[in-house]
C-alpha positions as CSV (number, residue, x, y, z in Angstrom):
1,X,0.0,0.0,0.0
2,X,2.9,2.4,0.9
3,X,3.7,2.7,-2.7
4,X,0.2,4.3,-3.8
5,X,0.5,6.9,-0.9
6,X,1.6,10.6,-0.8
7,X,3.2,9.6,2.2
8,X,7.1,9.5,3.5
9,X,8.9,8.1,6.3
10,X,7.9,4.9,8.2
11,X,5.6,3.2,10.1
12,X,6.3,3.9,14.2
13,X,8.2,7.6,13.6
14,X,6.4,9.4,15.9
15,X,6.3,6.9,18.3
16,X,5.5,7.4,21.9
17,X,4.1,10.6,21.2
18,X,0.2,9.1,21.8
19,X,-1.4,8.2,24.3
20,X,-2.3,4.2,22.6
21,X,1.7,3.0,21.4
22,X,1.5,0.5,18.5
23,X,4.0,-1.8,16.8
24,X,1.7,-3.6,15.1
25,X,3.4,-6.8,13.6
26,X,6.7,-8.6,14.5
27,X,6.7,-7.4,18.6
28,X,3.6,-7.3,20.5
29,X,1.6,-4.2,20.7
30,X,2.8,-2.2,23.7
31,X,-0.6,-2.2,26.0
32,X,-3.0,0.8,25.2
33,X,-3.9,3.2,28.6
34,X,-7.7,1.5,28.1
35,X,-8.1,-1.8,27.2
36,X,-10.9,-3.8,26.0
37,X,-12.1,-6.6,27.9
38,X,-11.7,-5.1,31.6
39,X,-15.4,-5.6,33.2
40,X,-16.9,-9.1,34.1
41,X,-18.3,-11.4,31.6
42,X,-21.9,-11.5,32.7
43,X,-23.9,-14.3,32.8
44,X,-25.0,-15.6,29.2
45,X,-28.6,-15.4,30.3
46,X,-28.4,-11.5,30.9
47,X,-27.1,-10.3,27.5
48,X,-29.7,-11.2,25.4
49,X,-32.9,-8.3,26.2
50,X,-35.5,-6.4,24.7
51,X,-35.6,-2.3,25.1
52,X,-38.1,0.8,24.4
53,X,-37.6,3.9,23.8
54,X,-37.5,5.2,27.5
55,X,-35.0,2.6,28.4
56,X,-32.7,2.7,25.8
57,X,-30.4,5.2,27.4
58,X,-29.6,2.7,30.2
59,X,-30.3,-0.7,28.3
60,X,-27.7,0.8,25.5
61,X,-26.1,4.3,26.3
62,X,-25.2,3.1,30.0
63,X,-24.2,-0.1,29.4
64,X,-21.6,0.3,26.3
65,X,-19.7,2.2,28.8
66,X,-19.4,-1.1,30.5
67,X,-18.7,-3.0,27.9
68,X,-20.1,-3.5,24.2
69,X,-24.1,-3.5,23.0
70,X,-25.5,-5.0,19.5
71,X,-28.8,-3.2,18.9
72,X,-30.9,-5.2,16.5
73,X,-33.4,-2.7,14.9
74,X,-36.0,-4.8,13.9
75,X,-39.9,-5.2,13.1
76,X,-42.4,-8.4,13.0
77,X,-43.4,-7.8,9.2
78,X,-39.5,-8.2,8.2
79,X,-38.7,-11.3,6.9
80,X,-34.8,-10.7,6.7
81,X,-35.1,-10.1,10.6
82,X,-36.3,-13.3,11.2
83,X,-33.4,-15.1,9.5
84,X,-30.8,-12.6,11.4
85,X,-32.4,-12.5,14.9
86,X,-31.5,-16.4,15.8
87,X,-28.1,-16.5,14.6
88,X,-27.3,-13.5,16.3
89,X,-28.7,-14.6,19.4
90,X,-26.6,-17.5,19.0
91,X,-23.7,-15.8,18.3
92,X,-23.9,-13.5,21.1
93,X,-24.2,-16.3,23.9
94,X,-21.1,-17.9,22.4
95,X,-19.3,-15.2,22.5
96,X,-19.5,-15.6,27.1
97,X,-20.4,-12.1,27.8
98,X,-18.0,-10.2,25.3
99,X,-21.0,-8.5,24.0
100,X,-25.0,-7.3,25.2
101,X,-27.6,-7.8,22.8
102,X,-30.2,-5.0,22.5
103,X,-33.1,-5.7,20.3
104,X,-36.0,-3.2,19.3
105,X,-39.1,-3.1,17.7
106,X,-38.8,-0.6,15.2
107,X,-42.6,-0.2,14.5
108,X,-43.2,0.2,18.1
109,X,-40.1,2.8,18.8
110,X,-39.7,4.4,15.7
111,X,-37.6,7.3,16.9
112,X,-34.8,5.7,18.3
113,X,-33.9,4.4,14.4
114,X,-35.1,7.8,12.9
115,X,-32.6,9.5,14.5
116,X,-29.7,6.8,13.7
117,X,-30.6,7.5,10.0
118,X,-31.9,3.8,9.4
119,X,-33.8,3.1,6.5
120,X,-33.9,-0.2,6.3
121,X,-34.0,-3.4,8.4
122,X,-32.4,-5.6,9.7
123,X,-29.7,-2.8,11.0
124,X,-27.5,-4.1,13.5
125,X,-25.5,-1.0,15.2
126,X,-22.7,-1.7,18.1
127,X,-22.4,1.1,20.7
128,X,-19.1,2.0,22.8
129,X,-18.5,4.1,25.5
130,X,-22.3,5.9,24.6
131,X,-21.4,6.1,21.2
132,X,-22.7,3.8,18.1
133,X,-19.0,2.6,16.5
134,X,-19.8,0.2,13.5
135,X,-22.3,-1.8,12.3
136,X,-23.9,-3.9,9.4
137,X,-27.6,-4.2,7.8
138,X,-28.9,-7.2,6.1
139,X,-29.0,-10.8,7.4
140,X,-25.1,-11.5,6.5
141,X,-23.9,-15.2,7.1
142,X,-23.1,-16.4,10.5
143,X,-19.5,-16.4,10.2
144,X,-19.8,-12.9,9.3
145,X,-21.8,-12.3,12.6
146,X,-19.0,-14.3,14.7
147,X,-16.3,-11.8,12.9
148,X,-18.3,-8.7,14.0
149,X,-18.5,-10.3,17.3
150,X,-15.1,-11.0,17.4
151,X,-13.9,-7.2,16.3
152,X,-16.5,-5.9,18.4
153,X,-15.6,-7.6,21.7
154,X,-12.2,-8.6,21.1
155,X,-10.4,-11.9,21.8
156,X,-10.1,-13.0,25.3
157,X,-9.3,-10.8,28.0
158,X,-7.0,-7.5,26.1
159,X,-7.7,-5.5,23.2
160,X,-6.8,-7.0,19.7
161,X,-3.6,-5.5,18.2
162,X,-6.1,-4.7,15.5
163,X,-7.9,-2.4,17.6
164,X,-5.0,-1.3,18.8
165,X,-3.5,0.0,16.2
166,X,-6.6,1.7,14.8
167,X,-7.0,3.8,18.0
168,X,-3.5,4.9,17.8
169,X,-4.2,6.0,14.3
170,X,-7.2,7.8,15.1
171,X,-5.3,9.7,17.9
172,X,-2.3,10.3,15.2
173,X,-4.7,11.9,12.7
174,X,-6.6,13.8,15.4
175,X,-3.5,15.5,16.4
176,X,-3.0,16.1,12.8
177,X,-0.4,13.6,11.9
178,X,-1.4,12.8,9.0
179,X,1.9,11.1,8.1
180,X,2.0,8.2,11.6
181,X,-1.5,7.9,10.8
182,X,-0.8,6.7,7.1
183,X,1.8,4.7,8.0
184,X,0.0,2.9,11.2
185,X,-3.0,2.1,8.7
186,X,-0.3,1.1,5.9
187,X,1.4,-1.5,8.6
188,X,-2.3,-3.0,9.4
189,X,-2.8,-3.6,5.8
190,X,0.3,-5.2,5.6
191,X,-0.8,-8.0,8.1
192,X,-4.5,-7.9,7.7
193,X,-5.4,-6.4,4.1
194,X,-9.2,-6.9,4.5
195,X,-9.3,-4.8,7.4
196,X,-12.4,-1.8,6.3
197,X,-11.6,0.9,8.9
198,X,-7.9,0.9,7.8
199,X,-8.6,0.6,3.9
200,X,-11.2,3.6,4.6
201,X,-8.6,5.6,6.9
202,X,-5.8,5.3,4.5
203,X,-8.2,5.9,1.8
204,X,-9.9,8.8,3.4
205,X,-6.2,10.2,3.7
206,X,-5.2,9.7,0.2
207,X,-8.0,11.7,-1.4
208,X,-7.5,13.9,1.5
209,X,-4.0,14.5,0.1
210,X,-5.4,15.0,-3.7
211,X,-4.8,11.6,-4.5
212,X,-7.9,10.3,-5.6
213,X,-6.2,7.4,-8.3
214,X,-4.5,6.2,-4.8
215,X,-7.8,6.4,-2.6
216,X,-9.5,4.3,-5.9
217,X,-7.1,2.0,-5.6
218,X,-7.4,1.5,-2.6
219,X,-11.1,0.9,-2.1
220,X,-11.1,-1.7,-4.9
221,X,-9.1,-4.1,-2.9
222,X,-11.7,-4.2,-0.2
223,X,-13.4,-8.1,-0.1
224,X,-16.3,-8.7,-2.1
225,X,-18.4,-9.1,0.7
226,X,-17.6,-6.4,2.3
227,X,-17.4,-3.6,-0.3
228,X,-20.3,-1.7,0.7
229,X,-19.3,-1.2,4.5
230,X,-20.7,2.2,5.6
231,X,-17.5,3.3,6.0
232,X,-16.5,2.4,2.4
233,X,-19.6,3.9,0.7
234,X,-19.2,6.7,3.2
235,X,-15.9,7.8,1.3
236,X,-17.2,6.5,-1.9
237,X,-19.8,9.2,-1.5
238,X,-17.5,12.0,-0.5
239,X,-15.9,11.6,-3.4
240,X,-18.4,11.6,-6.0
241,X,-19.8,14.9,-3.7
242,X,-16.3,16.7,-4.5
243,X,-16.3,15.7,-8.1
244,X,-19.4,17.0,-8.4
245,X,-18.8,20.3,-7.0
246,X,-15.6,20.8,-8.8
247,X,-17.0,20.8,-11.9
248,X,-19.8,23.7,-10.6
249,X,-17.0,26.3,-10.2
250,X,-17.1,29.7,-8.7
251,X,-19.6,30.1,-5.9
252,X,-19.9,33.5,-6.3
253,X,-21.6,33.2,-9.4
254,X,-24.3,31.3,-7.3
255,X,-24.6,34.3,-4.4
256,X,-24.9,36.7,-7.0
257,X,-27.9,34.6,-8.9
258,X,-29.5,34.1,-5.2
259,X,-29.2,37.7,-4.1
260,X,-31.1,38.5,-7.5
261,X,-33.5,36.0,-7.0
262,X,-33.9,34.2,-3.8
263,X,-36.2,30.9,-5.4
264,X,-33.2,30.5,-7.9
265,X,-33.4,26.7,-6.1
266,X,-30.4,25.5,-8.8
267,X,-28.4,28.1,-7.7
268,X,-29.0,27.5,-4.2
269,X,-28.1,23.5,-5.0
270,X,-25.1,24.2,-6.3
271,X,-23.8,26.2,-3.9
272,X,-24.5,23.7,-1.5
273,X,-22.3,21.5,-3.1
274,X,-19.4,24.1,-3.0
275,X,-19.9,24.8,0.5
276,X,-20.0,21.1,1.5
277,X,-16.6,20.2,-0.7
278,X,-15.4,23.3,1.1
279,X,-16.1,21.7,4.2
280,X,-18.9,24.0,5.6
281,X,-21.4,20.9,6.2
282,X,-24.1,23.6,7.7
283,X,-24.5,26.1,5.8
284,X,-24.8,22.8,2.8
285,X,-27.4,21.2,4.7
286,X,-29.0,24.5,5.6
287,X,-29.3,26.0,1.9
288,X,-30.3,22.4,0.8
289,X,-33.3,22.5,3.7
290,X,-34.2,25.7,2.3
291,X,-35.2,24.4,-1.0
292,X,-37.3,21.8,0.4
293,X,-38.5,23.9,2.9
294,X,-40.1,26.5,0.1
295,X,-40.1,23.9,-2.7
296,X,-40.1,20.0,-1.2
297,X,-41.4,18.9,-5.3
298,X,-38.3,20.5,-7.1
299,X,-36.1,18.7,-9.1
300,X,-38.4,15.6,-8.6
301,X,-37.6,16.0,-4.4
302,X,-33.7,16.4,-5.3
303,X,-32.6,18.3,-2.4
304,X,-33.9,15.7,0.4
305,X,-32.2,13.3,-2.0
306,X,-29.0,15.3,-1.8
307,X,-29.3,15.8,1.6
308,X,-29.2,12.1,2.7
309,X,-26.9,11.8,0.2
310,X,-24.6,14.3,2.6
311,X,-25.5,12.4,5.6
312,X,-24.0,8.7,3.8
313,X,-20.8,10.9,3.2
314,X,-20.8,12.7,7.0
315,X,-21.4,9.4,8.4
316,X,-24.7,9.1,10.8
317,X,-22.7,10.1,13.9
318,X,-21.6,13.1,12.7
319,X,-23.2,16.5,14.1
320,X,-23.9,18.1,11.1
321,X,-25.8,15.2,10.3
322,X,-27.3,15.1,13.6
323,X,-28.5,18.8,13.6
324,X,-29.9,18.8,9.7
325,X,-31.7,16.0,10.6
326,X,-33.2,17.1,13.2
327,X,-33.8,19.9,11.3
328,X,-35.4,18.0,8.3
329,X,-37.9,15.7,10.9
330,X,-39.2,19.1,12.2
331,X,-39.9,20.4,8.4
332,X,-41.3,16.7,7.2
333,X,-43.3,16.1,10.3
334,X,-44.7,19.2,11.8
């Protein structure tokens, strides 16, 4: 992989200057400052339980700070959910405690999902420390359940070097080392190429960098199976966003068409896009809510189609997201 990126040095040269210390391959991982795995298994017949909408802060929220929760968004009329359901509740006693199963009713707490940006079941979501961290949709094999066990949990008692070396590239990027953090994702493809949160990271860094040939690359050697991970289509999508709005040009051209005419709703469109390859995620969302807000039929309902369209590319977590939506329920539903 090093050979596609815009990247020098080597994998490890900033070393010791985060708080989660990785040399992943060869050695052993030097132990993060919090480690997976601390609290008590709990009993196989406690991690298997059905929630509501007024419990799931404790039954999910509170718990994943203890250790990890599966919510299964489901509903009675979903034939998928039916296949899933069983093998996950199989899969989640096997695994001794590693994990909680959460399961809820969809049609009976709607919100919950609304607000997770879920449009279709079965969604399967994993929460850590109060805050949803991966997840899958679709009844997907059961090996492929046991795998996202596996990477949820962990292995035993630690955290997996895997996991390891993922949080010390997150902290790396955060502190805006953009280099340790391509070469920590680089060294985990190295010894585990199918790994999707490193092929997105790297990938996510590459375009980042202007190398969109290297991110392209690198998202075709993602697995089959595994191809349209959120995280992968969440890239996928940011790209496409930024190739659209590069071919749109000069926003100013757009403000001057909107201060002449304010229901210019192209206009408006496009600058969204500009503003949203620029990185200014509100003011994208909020000129794309303005159209549907005066207009929700224009362009065949294109702006709440772009507007999801931003959320897949934010990722569901993300506050902009969080806010427009909100935003977009109280304009659909009041």
């Amino acid at each position: 992989m090093s050979d596609n990126k815009p990247f020098g040095g080597s994998f490890g040269s900033s070393g010791g200057q985060y708080a989660t210390t990785v040399q992943y391959g060869g050695t052993a991982p030097a132990p993060a400052k919090v480690a997976l795995g601390d609290a008590p298994a709990a009993p196989t017949g406690d991690v298997i339980k059905d929630t509501t909408t007024a419990a799931f802060a404790a039954d999910v929220i509170q718990e994943s700070r203890r250790q990890p929760v599966l919510v299964d968004f489901w509903a009675p009329w979903c034939g998928p959910c039916k296949q899933l359901t069983p093998q996950l509740e199989k899969a989640v006693k096997a695994a001794g405690g590693k994990v909680k199963l959460v399961k809820m009713n969809i049609d009976d707490h709607p919100s919950i999902a609304g607000q997770l940006g879920i449009q279709s079941i079965p969604a399967v979501i994993a929460f850590k420390d109060g805050q949803p961290v991966d997840g899958f949709m679709g009844a997907i094999p059961e090996s492929q359940i046991n795998e996202f066990i596996t990477k949820v949990g962990g292995k035993g008692n630690g955290a997996p070097p895997v996991a390891d070396a993922l949080a010390a590239a997150a902290e790396a990027r955060e502190a805006g080392d953009m280099q340790t953090a391509a070469d920590i994702f680089d060294a985990i493809l190295a010894q585990a190429p199918e790994t999707i949160e490193a092929i997105a990271g790297l990938g996510d860094l590459l375009f980042e960098a202007g190398d969109t040939e290297g991110a392209e690359a690198l998202l075709a050697t993602a697995p089959e199976a595994k191809k349209d991970a959120p995280l992968l289509a969440a890239l996928r999508a940011k790209m496409a966003l930024a190739a659209q709005a590069a071919a749109l040009g000069n926003p100013a051209e757009f403000e001057r068409r909107l201060a002449e005419n304010p229901k210019d709703h192209q206009a408006r469109f496009d600058l969204a896009m500009i503003q949203n390859a620029g990185g200014d995620r509100t003011a994208a969302a909020d000129n794309l809510l303005a159209i549907i807000k005066a207009d929700r039929a224009w362009n065949e309902d294109g702006a709440r189609t772009q507007l999801l369209q931003l959320f897949e590319a934010w990722g569901m977590t993300d506050e902009a997201t969080l806010a427009a939506r909100r935003k977009l329920s109280a304009l659909l539903f009041s």
